[in-house]
Structures are given as structure tokens and as C-alpha cells.
Backbone as CSV, one residue per row, in Angstrom:
resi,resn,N_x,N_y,N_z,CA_x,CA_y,CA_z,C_x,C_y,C_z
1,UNK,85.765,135.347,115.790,86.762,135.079,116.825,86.132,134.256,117.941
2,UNK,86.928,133.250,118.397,86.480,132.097,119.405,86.222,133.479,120.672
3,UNK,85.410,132.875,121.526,85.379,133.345,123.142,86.547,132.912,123.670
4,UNK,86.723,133.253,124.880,88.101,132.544,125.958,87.300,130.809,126.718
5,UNK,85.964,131.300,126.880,84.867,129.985,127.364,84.995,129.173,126.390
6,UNK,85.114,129.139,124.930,85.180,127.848,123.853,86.324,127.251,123.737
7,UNK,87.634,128.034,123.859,88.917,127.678,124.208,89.254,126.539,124.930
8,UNK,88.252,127.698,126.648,88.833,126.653,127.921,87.564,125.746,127.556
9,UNK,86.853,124.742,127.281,85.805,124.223,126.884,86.674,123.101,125.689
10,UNK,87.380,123.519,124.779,87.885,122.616,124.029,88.947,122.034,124.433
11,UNK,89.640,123.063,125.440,91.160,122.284,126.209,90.023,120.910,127.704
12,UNK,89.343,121.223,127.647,88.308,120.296,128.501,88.109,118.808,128.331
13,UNK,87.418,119.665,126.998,87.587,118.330,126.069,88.287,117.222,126.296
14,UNK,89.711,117.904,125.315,91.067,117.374,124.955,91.323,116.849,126.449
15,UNK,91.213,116.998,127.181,92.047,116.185,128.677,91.078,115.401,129.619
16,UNK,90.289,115.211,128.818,88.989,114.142,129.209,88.555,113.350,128.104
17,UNK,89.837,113.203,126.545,89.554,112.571,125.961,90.844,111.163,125.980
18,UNK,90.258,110.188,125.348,91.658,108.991,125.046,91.606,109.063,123.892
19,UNK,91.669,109.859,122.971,92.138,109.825,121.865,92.071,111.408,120.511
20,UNK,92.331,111.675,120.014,92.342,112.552,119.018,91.938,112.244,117.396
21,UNK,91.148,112.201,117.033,91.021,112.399,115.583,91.020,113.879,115.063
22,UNK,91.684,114.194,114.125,91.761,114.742,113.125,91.732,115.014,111.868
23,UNK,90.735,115.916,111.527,89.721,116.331,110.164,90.422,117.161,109.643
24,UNK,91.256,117.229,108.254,91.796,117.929,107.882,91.542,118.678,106.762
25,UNK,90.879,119.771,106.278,90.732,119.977,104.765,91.635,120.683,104.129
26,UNK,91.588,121.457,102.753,92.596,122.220,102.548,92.624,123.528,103.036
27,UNK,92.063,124.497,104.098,92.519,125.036,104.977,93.211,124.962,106.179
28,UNK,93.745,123.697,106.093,94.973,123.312,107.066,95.716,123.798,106.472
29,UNK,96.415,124.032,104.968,97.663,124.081,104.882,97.673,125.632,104.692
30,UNK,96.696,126.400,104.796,96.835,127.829,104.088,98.083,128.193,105.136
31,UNK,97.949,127.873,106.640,98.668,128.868,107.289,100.727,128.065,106.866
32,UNK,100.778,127.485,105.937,102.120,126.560,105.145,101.945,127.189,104.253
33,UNK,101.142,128.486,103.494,101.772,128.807,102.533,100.678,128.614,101.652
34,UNK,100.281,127.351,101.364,99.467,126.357,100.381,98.109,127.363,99.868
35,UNK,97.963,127.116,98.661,96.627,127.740,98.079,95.347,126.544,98.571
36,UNK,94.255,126.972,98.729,93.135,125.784,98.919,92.338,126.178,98.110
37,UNK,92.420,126.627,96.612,91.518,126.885,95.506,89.980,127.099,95.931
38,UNK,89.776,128.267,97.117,88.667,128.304,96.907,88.049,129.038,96.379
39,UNK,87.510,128.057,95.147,86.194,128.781,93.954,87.629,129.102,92.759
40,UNK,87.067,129.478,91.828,87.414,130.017,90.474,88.988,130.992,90.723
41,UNK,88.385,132.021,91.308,89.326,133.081,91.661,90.392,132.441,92.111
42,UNK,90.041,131.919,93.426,91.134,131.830,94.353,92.455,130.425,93.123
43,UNK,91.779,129.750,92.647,92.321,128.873,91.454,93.196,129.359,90.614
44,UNK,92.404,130.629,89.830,93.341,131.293,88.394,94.431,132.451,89.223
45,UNK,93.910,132.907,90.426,94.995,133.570,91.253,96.254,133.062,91.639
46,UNK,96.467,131.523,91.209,97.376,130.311,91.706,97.704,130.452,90.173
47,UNK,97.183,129.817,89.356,97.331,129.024,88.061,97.121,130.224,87.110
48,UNK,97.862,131.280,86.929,97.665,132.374,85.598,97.598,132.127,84.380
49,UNK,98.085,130.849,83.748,98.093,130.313,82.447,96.625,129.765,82.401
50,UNK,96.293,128.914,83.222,95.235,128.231,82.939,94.097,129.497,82.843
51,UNK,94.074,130.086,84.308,93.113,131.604,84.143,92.876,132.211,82.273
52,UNK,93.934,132.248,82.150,93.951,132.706,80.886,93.141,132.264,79.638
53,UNK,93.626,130.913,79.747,92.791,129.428,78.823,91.487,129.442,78.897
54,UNK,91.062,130.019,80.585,89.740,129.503,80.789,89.312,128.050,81.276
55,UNK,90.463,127.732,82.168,90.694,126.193,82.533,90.150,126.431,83.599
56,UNK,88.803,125.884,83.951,88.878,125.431,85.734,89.018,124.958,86.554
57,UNK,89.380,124.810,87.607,89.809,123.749,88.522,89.052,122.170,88.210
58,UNK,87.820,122.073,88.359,86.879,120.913,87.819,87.442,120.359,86.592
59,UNK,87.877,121.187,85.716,88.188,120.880,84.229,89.818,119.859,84.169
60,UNK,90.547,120.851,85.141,91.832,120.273,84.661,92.010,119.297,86.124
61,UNK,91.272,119.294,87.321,91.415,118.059,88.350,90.293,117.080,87.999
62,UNK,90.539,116.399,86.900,89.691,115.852,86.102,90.728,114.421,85.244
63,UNK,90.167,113.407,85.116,91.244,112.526,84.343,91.049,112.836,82.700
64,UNK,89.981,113.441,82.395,89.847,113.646,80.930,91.098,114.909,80.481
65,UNK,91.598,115.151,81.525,92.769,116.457,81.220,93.967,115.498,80.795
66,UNK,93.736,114.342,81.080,95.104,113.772,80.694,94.978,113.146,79.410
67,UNK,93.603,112.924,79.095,93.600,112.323,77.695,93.192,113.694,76.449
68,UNK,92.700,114.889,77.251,92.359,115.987,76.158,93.991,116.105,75.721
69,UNK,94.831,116.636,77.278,96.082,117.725,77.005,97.076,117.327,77.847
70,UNK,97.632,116.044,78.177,98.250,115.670,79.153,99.539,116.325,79.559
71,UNK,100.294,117.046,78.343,101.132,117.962,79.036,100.460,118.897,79.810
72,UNK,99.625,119.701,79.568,99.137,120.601,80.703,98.921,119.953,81.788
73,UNK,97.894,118.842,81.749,97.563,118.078,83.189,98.784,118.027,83.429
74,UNK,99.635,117.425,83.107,100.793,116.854,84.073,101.956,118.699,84.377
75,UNK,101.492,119.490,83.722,101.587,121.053,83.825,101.457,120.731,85.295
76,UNK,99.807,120.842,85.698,99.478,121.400,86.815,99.685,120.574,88.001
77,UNK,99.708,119.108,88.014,99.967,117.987,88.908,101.283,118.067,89.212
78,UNK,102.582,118.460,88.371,103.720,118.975,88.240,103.974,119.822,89.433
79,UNK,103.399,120.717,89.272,103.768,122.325,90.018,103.377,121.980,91.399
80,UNK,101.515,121.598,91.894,101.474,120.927,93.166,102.463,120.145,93.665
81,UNK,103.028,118.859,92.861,103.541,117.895,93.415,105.585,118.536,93.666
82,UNK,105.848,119.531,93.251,106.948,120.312,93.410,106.822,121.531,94.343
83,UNK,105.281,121.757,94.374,105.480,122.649,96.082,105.497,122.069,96.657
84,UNK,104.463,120.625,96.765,104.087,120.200,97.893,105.440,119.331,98.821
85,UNK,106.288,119.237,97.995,107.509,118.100,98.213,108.370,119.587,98.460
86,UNK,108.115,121.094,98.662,109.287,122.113,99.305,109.085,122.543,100.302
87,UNK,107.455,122.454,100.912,106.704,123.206,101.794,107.003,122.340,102.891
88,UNK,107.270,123.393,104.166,107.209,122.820,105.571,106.039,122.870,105.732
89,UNK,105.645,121.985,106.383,104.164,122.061,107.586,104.151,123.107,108.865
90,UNK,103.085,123.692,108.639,103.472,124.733,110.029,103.482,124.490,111.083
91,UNK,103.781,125.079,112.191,103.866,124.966,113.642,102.184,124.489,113.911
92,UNK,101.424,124.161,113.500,99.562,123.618,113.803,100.206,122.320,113.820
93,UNK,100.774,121.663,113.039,100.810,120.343,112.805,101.867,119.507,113.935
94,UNK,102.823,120.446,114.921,103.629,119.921,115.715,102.861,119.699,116.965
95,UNK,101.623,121.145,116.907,101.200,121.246,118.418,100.075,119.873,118.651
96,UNK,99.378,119.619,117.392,98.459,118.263,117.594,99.692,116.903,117.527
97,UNK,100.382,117.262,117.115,101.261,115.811,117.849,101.410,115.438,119.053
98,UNK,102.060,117.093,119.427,102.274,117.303,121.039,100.853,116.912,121.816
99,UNK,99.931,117.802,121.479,98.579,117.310,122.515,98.314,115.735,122.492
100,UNK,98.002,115.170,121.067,97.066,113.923,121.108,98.951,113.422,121.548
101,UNK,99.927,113.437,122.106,100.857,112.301,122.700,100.621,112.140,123.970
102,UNK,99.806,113.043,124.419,98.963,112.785,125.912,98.032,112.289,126.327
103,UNK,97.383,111.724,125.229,96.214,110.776,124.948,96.792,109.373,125.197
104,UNK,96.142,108.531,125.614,96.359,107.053,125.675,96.349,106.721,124.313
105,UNK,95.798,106.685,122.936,95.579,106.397,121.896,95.833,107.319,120.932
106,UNK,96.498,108.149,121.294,96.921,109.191,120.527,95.977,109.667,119.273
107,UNK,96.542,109.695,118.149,95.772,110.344,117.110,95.522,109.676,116.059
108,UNK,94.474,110.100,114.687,94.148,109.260,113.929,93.616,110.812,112.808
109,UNK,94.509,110.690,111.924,94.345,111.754,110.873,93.162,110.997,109.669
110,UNK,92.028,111.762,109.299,91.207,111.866,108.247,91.565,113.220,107.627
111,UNK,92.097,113.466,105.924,92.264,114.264,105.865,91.986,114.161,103.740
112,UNK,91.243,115.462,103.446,91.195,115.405,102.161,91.981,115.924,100.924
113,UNK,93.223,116.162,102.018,94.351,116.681,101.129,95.317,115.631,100.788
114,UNK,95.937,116.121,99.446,96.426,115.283,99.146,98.100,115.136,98.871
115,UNK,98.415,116.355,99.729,99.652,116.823,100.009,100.735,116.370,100.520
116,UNK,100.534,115.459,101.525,101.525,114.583,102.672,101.781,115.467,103.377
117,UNK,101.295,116.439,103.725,101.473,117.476,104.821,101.825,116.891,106.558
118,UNK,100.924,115.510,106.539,100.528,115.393,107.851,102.093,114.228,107.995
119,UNK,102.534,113.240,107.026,103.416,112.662,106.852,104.845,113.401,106.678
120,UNK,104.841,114.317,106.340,106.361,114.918,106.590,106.307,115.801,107.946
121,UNK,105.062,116.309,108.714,105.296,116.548,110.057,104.999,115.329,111.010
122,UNK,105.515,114.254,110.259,105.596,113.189,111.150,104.978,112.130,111.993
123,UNK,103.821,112.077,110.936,102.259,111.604,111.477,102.568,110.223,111.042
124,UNK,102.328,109.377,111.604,102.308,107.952,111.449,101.917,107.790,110.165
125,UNK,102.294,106.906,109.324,101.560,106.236,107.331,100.480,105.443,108.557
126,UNK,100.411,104.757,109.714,99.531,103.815,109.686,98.065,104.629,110.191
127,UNK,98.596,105.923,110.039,97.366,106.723,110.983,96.606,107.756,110.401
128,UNK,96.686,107.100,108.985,95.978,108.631,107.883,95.613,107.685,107.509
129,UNK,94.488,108.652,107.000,93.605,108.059,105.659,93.331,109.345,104.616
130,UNK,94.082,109.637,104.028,93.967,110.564,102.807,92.684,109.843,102.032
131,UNK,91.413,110.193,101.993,90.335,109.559,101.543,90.140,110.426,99.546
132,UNK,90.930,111.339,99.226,91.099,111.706,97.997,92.963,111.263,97.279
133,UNK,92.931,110.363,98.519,94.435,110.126,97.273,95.821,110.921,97.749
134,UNK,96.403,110.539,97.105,97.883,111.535,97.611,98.703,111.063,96.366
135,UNK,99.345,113.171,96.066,100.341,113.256,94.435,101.135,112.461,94.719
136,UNK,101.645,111.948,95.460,102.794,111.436,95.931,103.330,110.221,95.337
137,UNK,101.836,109.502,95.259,101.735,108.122,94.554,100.886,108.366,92.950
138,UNK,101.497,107.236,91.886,101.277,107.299,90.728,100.380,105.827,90.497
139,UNK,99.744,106.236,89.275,98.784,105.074,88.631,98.988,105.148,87.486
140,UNK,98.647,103.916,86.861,98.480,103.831,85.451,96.946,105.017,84.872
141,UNK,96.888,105.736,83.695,95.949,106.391,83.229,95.264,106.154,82.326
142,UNK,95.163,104.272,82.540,94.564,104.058,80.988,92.927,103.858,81.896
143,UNK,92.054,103.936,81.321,90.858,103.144,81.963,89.769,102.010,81.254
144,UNK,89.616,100.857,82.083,90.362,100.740,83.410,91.820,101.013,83.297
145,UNK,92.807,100.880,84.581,94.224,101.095,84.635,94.618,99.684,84.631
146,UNK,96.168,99.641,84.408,96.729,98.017,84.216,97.015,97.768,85.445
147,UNK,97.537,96.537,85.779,97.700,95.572,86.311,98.824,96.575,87.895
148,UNK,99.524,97.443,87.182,100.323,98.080,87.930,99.675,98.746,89.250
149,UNK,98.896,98.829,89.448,97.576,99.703,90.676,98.778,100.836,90.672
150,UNK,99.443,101.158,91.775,99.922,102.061,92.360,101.223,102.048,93.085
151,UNK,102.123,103.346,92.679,103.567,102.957,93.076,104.148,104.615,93.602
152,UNK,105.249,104.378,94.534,105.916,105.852,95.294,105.903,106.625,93.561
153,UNK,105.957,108.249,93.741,106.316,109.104,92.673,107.693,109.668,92.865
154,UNK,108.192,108.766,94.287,109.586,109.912,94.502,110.709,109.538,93.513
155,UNK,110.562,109.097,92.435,111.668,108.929,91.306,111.192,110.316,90.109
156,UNK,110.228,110.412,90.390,109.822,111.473,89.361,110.335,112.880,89.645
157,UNK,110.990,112.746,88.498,111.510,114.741,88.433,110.938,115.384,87.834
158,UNK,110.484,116.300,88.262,109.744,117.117,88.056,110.119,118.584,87.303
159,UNK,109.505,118.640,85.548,110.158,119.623,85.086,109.421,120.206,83.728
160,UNK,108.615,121.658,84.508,107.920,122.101,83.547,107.945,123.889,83.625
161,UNK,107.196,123.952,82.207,107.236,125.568,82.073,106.312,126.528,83.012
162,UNK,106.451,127.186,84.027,105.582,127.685,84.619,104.919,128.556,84.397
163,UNK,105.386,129.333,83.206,104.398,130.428,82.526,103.705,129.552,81.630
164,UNK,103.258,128.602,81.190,102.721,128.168,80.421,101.695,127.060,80.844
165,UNK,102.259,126.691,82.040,101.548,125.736,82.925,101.688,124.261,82.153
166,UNK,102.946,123.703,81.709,103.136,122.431,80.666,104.244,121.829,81.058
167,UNK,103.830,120.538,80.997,105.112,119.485,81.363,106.211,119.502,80.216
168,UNK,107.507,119.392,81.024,108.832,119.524,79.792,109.304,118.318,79.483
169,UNK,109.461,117.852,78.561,110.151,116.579,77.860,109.128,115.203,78.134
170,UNK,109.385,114.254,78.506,108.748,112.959,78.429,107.597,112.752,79.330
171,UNK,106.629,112.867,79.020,105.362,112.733,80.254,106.249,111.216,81.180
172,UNK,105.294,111.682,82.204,105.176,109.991,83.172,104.509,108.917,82.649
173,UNK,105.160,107.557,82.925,104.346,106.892,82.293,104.388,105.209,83.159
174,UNK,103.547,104.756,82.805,103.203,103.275,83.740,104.463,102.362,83.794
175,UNK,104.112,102.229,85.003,105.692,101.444,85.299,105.464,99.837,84.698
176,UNK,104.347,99.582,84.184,104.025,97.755,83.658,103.775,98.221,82.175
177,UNK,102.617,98.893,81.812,102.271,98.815,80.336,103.094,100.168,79.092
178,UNK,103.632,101.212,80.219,104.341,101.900,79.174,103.297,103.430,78.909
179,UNK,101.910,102.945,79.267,100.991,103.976,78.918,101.162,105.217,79.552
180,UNK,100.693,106.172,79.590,100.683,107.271,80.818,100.497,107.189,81.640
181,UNK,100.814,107.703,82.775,100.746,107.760,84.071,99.910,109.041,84.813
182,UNK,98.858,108.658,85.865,98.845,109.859,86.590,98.895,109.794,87.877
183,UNK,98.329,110.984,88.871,98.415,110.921,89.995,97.312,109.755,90.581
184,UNK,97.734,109.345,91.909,96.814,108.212,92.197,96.129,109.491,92.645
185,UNK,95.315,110.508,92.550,94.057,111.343,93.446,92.987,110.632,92.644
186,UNK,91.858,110.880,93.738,90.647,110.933,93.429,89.944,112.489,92.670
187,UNK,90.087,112.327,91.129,89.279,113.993,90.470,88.268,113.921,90.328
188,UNK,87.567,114.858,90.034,86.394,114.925,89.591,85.702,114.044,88.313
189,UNK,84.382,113.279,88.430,84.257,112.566,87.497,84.950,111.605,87.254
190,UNK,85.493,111.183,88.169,86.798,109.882,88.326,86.133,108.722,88.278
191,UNK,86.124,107.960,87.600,86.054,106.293,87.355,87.145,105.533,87.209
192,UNK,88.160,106.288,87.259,89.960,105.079,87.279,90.249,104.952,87.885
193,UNK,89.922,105.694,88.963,90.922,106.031,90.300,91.368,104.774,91.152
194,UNK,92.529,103.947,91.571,92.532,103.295,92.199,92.731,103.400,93.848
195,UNK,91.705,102.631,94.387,91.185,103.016,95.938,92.470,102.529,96.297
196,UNK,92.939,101.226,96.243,93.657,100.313,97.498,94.170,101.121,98.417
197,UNK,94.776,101.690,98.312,95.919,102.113,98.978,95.004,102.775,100.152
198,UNK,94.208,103.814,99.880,92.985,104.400,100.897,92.095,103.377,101.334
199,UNK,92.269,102.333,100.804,91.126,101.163,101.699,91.885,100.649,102.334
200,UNK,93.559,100.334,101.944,93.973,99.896,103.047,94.093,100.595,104.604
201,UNK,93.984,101.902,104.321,94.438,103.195,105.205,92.824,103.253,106.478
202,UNK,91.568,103.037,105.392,90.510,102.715,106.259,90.807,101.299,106.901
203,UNK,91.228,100.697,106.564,91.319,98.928,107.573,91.923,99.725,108.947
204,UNK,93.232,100.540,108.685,93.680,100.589,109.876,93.081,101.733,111.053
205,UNK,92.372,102.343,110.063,91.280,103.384,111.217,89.810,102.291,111.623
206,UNK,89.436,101.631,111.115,88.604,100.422,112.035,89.012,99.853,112.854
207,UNK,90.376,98.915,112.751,91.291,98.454,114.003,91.786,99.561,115.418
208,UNK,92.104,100.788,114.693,92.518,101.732,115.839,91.095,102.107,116.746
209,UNK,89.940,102.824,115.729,88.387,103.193,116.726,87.990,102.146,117.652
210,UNK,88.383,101.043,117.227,87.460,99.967,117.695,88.150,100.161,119.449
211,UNK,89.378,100.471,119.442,89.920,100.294,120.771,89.525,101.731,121.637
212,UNK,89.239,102.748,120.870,88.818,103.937,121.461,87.628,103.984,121.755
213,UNK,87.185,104.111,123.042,86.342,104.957,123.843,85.581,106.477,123.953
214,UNK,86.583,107.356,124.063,86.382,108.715,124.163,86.907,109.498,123.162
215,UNK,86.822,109.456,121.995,87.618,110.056,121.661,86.980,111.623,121.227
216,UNK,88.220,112.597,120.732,87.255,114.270,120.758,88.102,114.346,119.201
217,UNK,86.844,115.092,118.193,86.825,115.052,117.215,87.446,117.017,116.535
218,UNK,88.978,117.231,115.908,89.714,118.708,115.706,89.368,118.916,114.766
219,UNK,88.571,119.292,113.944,88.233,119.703,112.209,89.218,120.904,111.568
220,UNK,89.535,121.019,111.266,90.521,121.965,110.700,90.069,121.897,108.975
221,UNK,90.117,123.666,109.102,89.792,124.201,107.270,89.004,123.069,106.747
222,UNK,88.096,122.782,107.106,87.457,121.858,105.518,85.852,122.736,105.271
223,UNK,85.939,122.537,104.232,85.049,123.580,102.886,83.742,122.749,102.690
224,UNK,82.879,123.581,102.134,81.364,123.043,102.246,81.494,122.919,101.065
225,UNK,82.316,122.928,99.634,81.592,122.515,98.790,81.846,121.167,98.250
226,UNK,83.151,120.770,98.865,83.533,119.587,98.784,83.428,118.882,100.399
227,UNK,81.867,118.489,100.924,82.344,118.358,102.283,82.158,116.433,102.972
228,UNK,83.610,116.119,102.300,83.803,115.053,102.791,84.382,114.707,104.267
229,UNK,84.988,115.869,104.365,85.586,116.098,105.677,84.529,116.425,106.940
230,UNK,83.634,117.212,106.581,82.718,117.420,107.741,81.911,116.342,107.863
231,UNK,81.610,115.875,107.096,80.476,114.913,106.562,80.916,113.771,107.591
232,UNK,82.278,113.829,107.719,82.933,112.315,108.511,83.251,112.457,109.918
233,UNK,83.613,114.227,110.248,83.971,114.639,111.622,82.047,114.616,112.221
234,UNK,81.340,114.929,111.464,79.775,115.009,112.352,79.350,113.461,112.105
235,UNK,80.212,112.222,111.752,79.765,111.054,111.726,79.712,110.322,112.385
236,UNK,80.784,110.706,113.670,81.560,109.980,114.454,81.155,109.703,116.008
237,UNK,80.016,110.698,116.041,79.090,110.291,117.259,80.037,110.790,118.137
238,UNK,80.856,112.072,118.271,82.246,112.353,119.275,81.816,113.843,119.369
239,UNK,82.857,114.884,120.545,82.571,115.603,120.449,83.204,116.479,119.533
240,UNK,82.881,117.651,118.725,83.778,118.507,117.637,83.766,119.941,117.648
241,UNK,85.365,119.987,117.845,85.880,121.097,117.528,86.224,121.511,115.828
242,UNK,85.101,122.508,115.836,85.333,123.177,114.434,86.507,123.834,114.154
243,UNK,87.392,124.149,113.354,88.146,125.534,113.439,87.960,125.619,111.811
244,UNK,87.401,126.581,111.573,87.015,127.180,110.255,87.065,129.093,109.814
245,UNK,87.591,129.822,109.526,87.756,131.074,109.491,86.492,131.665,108.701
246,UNK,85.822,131.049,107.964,84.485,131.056,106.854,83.545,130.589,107.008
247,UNK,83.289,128.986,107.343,82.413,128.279,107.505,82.645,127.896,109.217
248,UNK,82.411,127.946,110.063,82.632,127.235,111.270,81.538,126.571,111.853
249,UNK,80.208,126.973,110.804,78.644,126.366,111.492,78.599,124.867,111.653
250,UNK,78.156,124.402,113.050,77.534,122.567,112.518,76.706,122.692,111.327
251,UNK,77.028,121.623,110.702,75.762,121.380,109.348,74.524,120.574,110.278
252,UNK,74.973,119.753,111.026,74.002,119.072,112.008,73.752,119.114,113.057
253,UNK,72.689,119.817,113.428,71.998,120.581,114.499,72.725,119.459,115.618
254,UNK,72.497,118.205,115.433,72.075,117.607,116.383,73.992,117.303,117.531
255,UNK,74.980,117.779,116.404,76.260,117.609,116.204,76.980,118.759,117.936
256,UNK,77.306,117.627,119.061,77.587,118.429,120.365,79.174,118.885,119.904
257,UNK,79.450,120.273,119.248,80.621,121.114,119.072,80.462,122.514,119.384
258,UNK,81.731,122.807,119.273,82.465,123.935,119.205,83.192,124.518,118.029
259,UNK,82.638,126.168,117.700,82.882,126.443,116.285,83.857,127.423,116.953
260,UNK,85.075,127.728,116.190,86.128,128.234,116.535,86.305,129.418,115.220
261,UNK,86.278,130.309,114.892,86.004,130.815,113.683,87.646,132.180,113.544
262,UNK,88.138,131.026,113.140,90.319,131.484,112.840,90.566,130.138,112.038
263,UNK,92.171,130.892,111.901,92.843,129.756,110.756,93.138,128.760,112.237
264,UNK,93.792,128.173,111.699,93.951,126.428,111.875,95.122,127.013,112.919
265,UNK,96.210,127.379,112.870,97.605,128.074,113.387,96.754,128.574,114.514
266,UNK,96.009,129.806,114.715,95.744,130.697,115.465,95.520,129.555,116.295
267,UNK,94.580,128.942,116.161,92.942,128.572,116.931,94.011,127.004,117.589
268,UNK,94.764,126.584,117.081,96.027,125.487,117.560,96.749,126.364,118.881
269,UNK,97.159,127.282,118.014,98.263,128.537,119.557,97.516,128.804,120.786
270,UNK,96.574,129.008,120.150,95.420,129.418,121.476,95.122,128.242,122.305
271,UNK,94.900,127.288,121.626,94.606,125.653,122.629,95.509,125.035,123.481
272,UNK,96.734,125.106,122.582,97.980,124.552,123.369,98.519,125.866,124.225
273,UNK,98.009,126.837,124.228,98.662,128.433,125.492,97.344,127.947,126.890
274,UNK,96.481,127.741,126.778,95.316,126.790,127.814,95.567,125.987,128.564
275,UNK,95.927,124.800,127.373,96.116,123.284,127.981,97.461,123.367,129.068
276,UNK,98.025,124.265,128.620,99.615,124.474,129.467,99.215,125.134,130.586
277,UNK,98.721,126.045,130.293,98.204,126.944,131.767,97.501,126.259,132.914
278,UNK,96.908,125.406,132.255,95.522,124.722,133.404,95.550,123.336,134.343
């Protein structure tokens, strides 16, 4: 549990900063509901069919799942991409709108989910960089992929067996060559994956930093075993607010933060009940 001194210390921060970035991992969305597969358990506790199989997360967020068993892959890409398109974003995601709109430069989402979480609570497309991809968008699955790079998935209906964890009737398939289709994410062991779309998303976080000065760095839920997210919030030469319920340690000594040790919701309620008071 944070002190009341790290609180008033991070609301400090925040009103002596011009700008907001935000580090998002998949413990942002736990307090939405969302599973963040952490480890084995927390995976087959989500996915009971696969548990069963002996499928692990590594195994089936993997592109070789689409050429072993592609109904299953598209099983499990299925089911994400049909919560993720029912789930509200929680009340965390309104209150960093609200704060960084008091910023001169407002905000700039880095985030390794691939949910659109931050885009249906209304976060600018020009102000993310989903650096693993987003279900949202589709690719060709041949490798290399064709000519098609990457296109919206919102035509795709979505319709599979959930006790079985398997796609029903006609897989997805490339909108140019006809072949299969998968999610544009970045999986494990990925060599197909097509960047553009996330390189275009970095062009526009170089154009936005370049104009920022001060800015104060919000980390929210991101995990040490995949740690692309910390790796980029302790990169930034800014100051950082951790909020982690598990992990909340700097990895780098040298890194001037604040470890906040609650979910993402709490440790948000508590900042914005401060910033109002003071």
C-alpha cells in the first residue's frame, strides 16, 4: 500500500509536469474485468479447453498455431477479440484523460496491450503506440505475408465453440491472396508480423516528445516477464510513477520514481481525490 507522502508527491509531480505519458501493461485492464495471463495458471484458469490439451499461452500466442491448428488459433484470437470489442474500460482510464487535459501537451499512451482499451475510452489513434500490435487489425498469415500488410477486423464476425476453444465455419482469410488471415499482434517467435502500422504510431510519438519538456512518466500493471513496458517508462529520462500490485520495484536503481503497490483503479482514485483537494 502507497503512503499518503507518495500520493501527495505524485499529485506534485503531475502539476509541475507539461505533459503525461502513459505505460500501460496488461494489468491495466484487470480492474475491466480482463484476464492478464499471468503465468500458466492464471492462462488455463481463462482458457479450460486449452488447459486441458496442455496448450500454453507461448504455444498458442504463437504464429505456428495457425499453421499447426488454425481453427483453435483463431479459437482463441476469437474469444479475446469478442471480449475485447464487449468490455468497457474502467473508470482509471477517464481519470488520466481528465488529469493529463490539464497538461499543456496532454498525453501520449505506450501500451503493450493489444486490446484498444485506451481507444474506446477515447484516447486519441494519433497518441498510442500499441508496440505488440492490436486484434483489432488483420494480416495476411502466409510468411512472408502478401502484398495486403494490414486492414480494420471490424467486418469480422466472430463465431466459435467455447467449450472447445475452435473457430466455427470459414476461418479468416486475406483480403488480396485468399490465404489465411491472422491477427496483426506481435507473438511469440514472430517473424511475419507486420510493424507498419506501430512504426507509423512511433513517428507520431517522436513528433509529439520532441515538443515536450517536462514530461512525468504513469506505468500502470506492466509485468517483468514480458518487460517492454518498463523497459521504455525507465527509458525516458522522466520522472515515474509505478503502480504495480506485485512488482512495483525500479529495475533501475538509477530510475527517480515512485512505486505505488495497488491496482491501476485504486492507485488512479487516490491521485485524482489529491489533485482535487490541493
Amino acid at each position: 500500500m502507497a503512503s499518503v507522502s507518495d500520493i501527495e508527491t505524485a499529485v506534485q509531480w503531475l502539476k509541475s509536469a507539461d505533459a503525461l505519458v502513459i505505460a500501460a501493461g496488461a494489468g491495466m485492464g484487470v480492474d475491466s474485468g480482463l484476464p492478464d495471463f499471468r503465468g500458466n495458471e492464471g492462462f488455463w484458469k481463462a482458457y479450460p479447453p486449452l488447459a486441458k490439451a496442455g496448450v500454453a499461452f507461448t504455444q498458442i500466442a504463437n504464429p505456428s498455431a495457425f499453421s499447426d491448428d488454425p481453427a483453435r488459433a483463431w479459437g482463441f484470437y476469437g474469444h479475446r477479440l469478442r471480449l475485447y470489442r464487449r468490455t468497457q474500460p474502467h473508470a482509471g482510464f477517464h481519470i488520466l484523460r481528465a488529469l493529463s487535459a490539464t497538461l499543456p501537451h496532454g498525453d501520449f499512451v505506450f501500451t503493450s496491450n493489444v486490446d484498444g482499451q485506451f481507444q474506446a475510452a477515447g484516447f486519441s489513434e494519433r497518441r498510442i503506440i500499441e508496440c505488440h500490435g492490436s486484434i483489432h487489425f488483420l494480416q495476411c498469415a502466409c510468411f512472408p505475408p502478401c502484398e495486403a500488410r494490414i486492414w480494420e477486423a471490424d467486418a469480422l464476425t466472430v463465431s466459435i465453440d467455447d467449450d472447445a476453444c475452435r473457430w466455427l465455419g470459414d476461418l479468416p482469410t486475406c483480403i488480396a491472396c485468399g490465404a489465411l488471415a491472422r491477427p496483426n499482434i506481435l507473438m511469440f517467435g514472430d517473424w511475419g508480423w507486420v510493424p507498419d502500422r506501430t512504426d507509423d504510431q512511433c513517428r507520431h510519438w517522436v513528433a509529439w516528445r520532441d515538443r515536450v519538456r517536462k514530461p512525468l512518466v504513469v506505468e500502470l500493471g506492466a509485468g517483468v516477464a514480458v518487460p517492454s513496458v518498463r523497459r521504455f517508462s525507465e527509458s525516458l529520462d522522466a520522472p515515474l510513477i509505478r503502480i504495480n500490485p506485485t512488482d512495483p520495484q525500479m529495475d533501475d536503481a538509477r530510475t527517480r520514481g515512485i512505486s505505488l503497490k495497488m491496482g491501476a483503479l485504486e492507485a488512479l482514485e487516490r491521485i485524482q481525490a489529491v489533485f482535487h483537494a490541493t
